[in-house]
C-alpha positions in Angstrom: 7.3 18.5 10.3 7.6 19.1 6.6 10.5 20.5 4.3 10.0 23.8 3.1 10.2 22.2 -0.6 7.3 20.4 0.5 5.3 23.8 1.2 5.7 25.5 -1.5 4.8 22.2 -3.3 1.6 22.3 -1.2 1.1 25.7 -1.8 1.8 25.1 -5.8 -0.9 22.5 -6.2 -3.7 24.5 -4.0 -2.7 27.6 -6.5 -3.3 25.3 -9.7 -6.4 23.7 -8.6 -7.7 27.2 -7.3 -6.8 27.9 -10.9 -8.4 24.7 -12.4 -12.0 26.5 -10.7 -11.3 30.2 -11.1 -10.5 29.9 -15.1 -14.0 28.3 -16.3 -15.5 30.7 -14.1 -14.1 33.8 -16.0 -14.7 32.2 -19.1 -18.5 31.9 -18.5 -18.4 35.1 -17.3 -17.0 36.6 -20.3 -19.4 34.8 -22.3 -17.6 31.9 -23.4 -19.7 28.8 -23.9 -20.4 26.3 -21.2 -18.6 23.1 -23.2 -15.6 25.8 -23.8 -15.1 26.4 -20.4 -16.0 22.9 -19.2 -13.1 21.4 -21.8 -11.1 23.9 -20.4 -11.6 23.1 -16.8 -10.6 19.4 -17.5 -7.3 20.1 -19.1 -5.8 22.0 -16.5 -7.1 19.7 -14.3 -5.3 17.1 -16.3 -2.1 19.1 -16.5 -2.5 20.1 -12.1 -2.7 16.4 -11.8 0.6 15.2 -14.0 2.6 18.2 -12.5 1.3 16.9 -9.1 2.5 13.7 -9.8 6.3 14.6 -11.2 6.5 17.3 -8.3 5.8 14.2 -5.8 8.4 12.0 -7.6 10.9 15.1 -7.5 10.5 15.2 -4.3 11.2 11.5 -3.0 14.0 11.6 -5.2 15.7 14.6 -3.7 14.9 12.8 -0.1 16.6 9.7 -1.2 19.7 11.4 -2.3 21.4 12.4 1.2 20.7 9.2 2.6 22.6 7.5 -0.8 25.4 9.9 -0.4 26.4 8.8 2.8 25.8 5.1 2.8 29.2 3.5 2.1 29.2 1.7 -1.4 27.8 -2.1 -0.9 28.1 -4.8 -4.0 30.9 -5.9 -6.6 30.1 -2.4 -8.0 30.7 -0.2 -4.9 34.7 -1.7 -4.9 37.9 0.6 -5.1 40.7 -0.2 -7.1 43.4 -2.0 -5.8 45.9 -2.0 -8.0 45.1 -5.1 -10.4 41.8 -6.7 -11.3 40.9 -10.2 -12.1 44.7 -10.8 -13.2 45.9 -7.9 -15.1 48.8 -6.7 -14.7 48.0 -2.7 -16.0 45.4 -3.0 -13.6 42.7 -2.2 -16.0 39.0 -3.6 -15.5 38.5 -6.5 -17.8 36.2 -5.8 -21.0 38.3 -2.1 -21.1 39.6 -0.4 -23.8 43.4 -0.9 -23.7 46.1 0.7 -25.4 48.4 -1.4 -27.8 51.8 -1.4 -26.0 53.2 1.6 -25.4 51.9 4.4 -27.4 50.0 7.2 -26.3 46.4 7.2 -26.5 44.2 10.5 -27.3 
């Protein structure tokens, strides 16, 4: 079964190529020259197929991003802090900007 994102992406690209065949047509048809209309025909072709292409990615990378959501955080990375890191005693991650004593920082 597909998303309903994944329709109306369908139904995006059918429009565009349907577009990509309908355009030279009218062109010839309203007496624009056969190169004209041909040039014409491959750009939006061109332009159906990188918008294709982005739309696709778009869409795998709004699929991944529920199943990164709830995946507890793996690695060195993913850790929460627990009070002091690698020896410090403000509890600051080392190579952090810290503040000379006291004194407020803005």
């Amino acid at each position: 079964m597909t998303s309903p994102s994944q329709d109306s992406a369908t139904d995006l690209v059918r429009w565009a190529a349907f577009s990509c065949v309908l355009v030279p047509v009218v062109l010839v048809l309203y007496g624009s020259s056969l190169g004209g209309a041909a040039g014409t025909a491959l750009g939006l072709a061109a332009v159906t197929g990188v918008c294709r292409v982005l739309l696709r990615q778009s869409e795998r990378c709004a699929a991944r991003l529920p199943a990164e959501e709830s995946a507890p955080p793996r690695g060195r990375h993913g850790r929460t802090p627990s009070g002091a890191h690698y020896g410090s005693v403000s509890g600051t991650h080392r190579g952090g900007r810290h503040s000379g004593g006291s004194t407020p920082v803005d």
